[in-house]
N, C-alpha and C positions, 0 to 999 in steps of 0.2 A: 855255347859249346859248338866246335865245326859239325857239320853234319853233309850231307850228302847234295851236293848242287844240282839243279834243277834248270838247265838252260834255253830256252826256247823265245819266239818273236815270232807274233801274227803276219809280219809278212811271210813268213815259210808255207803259210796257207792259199798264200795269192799265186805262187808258182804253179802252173798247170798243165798238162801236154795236151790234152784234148778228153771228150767222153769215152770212158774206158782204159783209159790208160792203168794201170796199174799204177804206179807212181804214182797217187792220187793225197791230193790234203787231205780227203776221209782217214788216212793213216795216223795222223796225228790226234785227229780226233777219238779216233780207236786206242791210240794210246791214253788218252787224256780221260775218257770215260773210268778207264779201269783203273787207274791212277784214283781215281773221284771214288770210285763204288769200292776199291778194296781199303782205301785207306791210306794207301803207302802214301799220296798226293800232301798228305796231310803233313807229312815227318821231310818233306825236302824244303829246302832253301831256296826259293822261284827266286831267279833272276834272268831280267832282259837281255836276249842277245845286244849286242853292239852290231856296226857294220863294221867289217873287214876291215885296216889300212891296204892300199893297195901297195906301199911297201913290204907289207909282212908278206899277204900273196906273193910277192915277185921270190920271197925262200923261195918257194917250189914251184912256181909257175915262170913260164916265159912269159916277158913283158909284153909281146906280139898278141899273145893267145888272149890274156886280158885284156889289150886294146881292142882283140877283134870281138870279143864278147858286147865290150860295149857298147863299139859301135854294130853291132847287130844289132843291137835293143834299143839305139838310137833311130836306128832306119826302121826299122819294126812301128816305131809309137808314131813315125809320122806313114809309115802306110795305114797304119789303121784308123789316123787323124781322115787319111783320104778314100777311106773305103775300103783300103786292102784287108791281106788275108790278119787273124788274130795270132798264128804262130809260124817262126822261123824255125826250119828244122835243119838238125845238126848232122845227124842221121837217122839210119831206117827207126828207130826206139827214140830217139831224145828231139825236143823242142823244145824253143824257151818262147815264154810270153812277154805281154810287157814290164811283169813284175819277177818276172824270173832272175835279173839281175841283182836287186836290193836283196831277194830270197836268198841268192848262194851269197851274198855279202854276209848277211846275217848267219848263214849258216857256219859260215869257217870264222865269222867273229866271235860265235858263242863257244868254239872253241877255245880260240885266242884268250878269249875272257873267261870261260873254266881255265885254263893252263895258266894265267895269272891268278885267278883265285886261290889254288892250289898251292901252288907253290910260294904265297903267301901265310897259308896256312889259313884261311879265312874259312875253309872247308878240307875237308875229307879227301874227296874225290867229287865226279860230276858225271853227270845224264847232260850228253845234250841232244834234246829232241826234236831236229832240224830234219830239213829236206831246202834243197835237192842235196841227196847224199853224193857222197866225195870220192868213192875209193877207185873207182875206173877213170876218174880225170887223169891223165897225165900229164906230164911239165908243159907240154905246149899243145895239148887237145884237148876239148871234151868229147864223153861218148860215154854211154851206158845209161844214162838218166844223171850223168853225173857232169857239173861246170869245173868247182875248184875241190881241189883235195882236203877237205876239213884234216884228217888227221895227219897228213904228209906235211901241211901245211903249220901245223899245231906244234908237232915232231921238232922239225929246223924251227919254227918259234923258240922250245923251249930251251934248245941249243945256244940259238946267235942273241936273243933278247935274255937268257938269264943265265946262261953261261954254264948248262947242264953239259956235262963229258959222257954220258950215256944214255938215251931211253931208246923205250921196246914199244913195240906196234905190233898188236893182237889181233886179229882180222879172222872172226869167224863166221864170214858171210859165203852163202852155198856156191857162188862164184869166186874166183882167184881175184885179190884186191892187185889189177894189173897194173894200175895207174901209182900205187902207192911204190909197188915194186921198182916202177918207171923213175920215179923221181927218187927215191932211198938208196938203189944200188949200188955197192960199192962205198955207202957213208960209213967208215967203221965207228962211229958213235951211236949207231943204229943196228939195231937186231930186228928184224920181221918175222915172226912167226904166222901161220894161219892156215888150215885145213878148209878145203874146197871139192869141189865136185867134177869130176875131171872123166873124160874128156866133156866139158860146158863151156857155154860160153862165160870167158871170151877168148877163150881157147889156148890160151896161156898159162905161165908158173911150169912148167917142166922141163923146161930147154935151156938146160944150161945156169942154174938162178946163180948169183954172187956169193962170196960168201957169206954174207951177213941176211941173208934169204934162208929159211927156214922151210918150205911150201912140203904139204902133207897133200897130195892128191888122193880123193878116195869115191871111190866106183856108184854110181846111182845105186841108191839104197839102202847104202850104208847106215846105217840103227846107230844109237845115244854110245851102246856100250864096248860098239868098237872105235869110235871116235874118242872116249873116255881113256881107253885104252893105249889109243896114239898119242894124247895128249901127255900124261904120264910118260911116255915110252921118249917122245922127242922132244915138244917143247920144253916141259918142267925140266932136265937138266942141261940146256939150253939157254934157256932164262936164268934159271940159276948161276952156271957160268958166268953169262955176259954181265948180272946185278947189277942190270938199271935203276938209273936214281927217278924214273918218272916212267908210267906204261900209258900209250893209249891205245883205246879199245873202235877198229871199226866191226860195229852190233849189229851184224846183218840177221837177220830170225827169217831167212828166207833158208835156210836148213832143216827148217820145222816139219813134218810130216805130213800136216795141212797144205801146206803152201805149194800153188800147180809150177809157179815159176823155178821151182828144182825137184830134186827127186830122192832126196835125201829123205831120217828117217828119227830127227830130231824131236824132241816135248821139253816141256817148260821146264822140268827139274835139269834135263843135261845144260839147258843154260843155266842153272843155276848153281850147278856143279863146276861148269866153264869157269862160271866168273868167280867162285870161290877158291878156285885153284888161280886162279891171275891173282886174286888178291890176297891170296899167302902168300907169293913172290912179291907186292908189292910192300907187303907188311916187313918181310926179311929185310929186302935190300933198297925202295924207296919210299921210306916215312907212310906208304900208306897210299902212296900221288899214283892217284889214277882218275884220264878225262876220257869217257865212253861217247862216242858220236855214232847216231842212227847212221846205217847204209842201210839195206834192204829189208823183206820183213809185207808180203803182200794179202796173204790173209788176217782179215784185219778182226778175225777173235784172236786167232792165235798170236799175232803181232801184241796185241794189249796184254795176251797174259804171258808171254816171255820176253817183256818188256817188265812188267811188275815183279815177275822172278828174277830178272837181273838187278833190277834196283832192289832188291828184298837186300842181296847180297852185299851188295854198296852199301848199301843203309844200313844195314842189322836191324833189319824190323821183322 
C-alpha cells in the first residue's frame, strides 16, 4: 500500500558551517531521534536520496551559479589538501565545506526523487529530511544557509519532466522564502503561498509580489491562532481557485515559539493543523501529491516534535 516517503542521505550530515552554527547536522538528528522514540519512523517508506542532475538544477538555477558552486568546492578541497582554511564563505551566515556540494546535490535530489515517486503513485506524499535547505537560494545566488532551491527546483521538475499545468508551493518558514519567489514569479503554472515574519530577514515578500505570489506578512509575535486564522482567510481559497495537481511544502519550524532565530508564536499542533489544511486541498484537487522539504526549524526539541506532527498528518498515524 503507498504510504508516506521518507527521504533523506547521510551526506546531508557532512555539510557544516562551523561550531555553533545553527544550521547544524545535530538537526537531523533531532529529527531522527523523535522519529525513533515516537514511532512515526516506523510507518514511512526510507528511501535514499539520489544526487541532483545538474540539468534538472539548471529549471531554476543559473548555470553560472552552479558552476561557481563547484568550482568553489574544487578550490576549497585543494586548499585544505595544502593547509588552508576548512570553509568558503558565501556570506556573513552561509559557508560551504568540502561536502557541502554532494549535500545540496542530495538535498534537491531527494526531492526530485520524492516528485517522481509521487507522481508515480508509488507513495502518498513525502518528508524529505535534507539540509542545506533551499528556499532563500535564488536563480543565480546562494544566501541564507541555502545553495540550491530544493522546492523551486522540485516545482519546474514537476512541470517540464511530467508535464504538470499546475502546482502550488507552501512555505511556512518564519522568514519570507525569497529565493523561491525569485525564481517562480510571474510562472503562471505556479501559485506560492506562505506567511512569514515581517519586517525579518531577509527583508523581503512586500514590494510589489507577482501575481501568482500570495505572501501573508505578520508582525513578531504573532500566536498559532492568528496565523490559523489567515490561513483560512487567504490561502485556502486561493489554493482552492488555482487546484493544483501537485503542492510542495517548504517545512520551516523556525515559526515555533521555542526557536530564538524568530519571533513568532507557533506549537506543534498549528503545524499540524497547517499541514492538514494543505492536505484537504491536496486530497480535492491533486490525488493526494504532496513533497515536504526541511527549510528551517533551530531548536532541536521543538524541531523533532513538529517535525513528527507534520508527518502525523502525512502519514495518518
Amino acid at each position: 500500500m503507498p504510504a508516506t516517503g521518507y527521504f533523506t542521505h547521510r551526506d546531508c550530515w557532512k555539510h557544516e558551517m562551523g561550531a555553533g552554527h545553527p544550521e547544524c547536522p545535530e538537526r537531523l538528528d533531532a529529527i531522527e531521534d523523535r522519529l525513533l522514540i515516537s514511532g512515526v519512523g516506523d510507518t514511512l517508506d526510507r528511501r535514499e536520496a539520489p544526487a541532483a542532475a545538474l540539468s534538472d538544477l539548471e529549471l531554476a538555477h543559473d548555470r553560472m551559479h552552479i558552476a561557481a558552486l563547484r568550482g568553489l568546492t574544487d578550490r576549497l578541497k585543494e586548499d585544505i589538501t595544502a593547509g588552508g582554511p576548512s570553509y568558503a564563505q558565501i556570506d556573513p551566515d552561509t559557508s560551504l565545506n568540502e561536502h557541502t556540494w554532494n549535500a545540496a546535490l542530495r538535498a534537491a535530489g531527494a526531492a526530485l526523487a520524492a516528485t517522481d515517486a509521487v507522481i508515480a503513485g508509488e507513495i502518498d506524499n513525502a518528508f524529505c529530511a535534507v539540509r542545506p535547505p533551499g528556499h532563500h537560494a535564488l536563480h543565480h545566488k546562494a544566501m541564507g544557509f541555502c545553495f540550491f532551491n530544493n522546492v523551486a527546483v522540485a516545482a519546474r521538475y514537476a512541470l517540464a519532466r511530467h508535464g504538470l499545468q499546475r502546482v502550488a508551493v507552501v512555505d511556512f518558514d518564519v522568514h519570507h522564502g525569497n529565493g523561491t519567489e525569485d525564481i517562480l514569479s510571474n510562472d503562471p503554472r505556479v501559485l506560492m503561498v506562505g506567511f512569514f515574519q515581517h519586517p525579518f530577514y531577509p527583508y523581503s515578500g512586500t514590494e510589489h509580489p507577482a501575481a501568482n505570489m500570495l505572501n501573508v506578512p505578520v508582525p513578531a509575535y504573532t500566536k498559532g491562532q492568528a496565523v490559523r486564522d489567515l490561513i483560512d482567510m487567504h490561502w485556502i481559497p486561493k489554493l482552492e481557485a488555482f487546484a493544483p495537481e501537485m503542492i510542495f511544502i517548504s517545512a520551516g519550524f523556525d515559526a515555533h515559539r521555542d526557536d530564538d532565530l524568530g519571533l513568532m508564536g507557533l506549537v506543534e499542533q498549528d503545524y499540524a493543523w497547517i499541514t492538514s489544511r494543505i492536505k484537504h486541498v491536496a486530497l480535492r484537487h491533486a490525488r493526494g501529491r504532496i513533497v515536504s522539504c526541511l527549510e528551517g526549524g533551530y531548536n532541536l526539541g521543538a524541531l523533532g516534535r513538529s517535525v513528527e506532527a507534520h508527518i502525523r498528518v502525512l502519514a495518518d498515524v
